[in-house]
N, C-alpha and C positions, 0 to 999 in steps of 0.2 A: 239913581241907577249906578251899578259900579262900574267901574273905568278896566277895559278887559287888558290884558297883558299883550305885551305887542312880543310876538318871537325873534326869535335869535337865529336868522338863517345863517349858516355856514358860508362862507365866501367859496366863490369857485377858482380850484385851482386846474387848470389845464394840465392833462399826462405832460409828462418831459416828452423832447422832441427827441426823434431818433435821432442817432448821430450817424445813419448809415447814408453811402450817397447813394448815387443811381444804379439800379444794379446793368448789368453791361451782359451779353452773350460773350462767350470764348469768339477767339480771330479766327477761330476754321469754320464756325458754322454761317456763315454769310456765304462762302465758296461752298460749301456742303449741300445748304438749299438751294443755289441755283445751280450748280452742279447737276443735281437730282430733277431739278425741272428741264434743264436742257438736254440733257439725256436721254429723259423720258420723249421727250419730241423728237430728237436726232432716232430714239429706235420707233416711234412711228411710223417716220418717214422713211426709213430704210424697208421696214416693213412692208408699207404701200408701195413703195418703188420695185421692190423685189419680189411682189406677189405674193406675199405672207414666206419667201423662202428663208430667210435671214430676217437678223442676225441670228438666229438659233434656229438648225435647218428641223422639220421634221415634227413639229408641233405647230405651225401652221397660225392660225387666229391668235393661240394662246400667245404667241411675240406682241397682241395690243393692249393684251390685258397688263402686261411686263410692262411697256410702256407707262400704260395709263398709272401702273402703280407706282412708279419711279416719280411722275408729275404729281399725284395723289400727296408722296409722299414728303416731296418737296413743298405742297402746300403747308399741308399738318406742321412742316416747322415755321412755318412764317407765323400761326399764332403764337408760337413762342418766341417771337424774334423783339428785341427792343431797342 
């Protein structure tokens, strides 16, 4: 019986490691997102406390909606926060 040929597998070479470090947020956007969330709660409760009349007279409910998008939007950055 003939004797089969044994292959010739290629050694594994691993990608080169990146040389880059950790990536970091800019220094204002830590003050920016919770800026944007405290806000959003400070004009809630101005809101409740004032009867819907303030901080913006004259539109009434739409001041929760302000709110809520201020706190909204101060989430949204947190998934980009590292």
């Amino acid at each position: 019986m003939p004797e089969s040929k044994s292959r010739k597998k290629a050694t594994y070479t691993p990608p080169p490691a990146k040389s880059t470090g950790p990536k970091v947020n800019a220094p204002w956007f830590l003050p920016v997102m919770l800026g944007l969330m405290i806000l959003g709660l400070i004009w809630i409760v101005v809101t409740y406390l004032t009867q819907s009349q303030y901080p913006i007279p004259g539109i009434n409910q739409w001041n929760l909606l302000i709110g809520f998008a201020f706190i909204v939007s101060g989430f949204a950055m947190t998934t980009r926060w590292r």
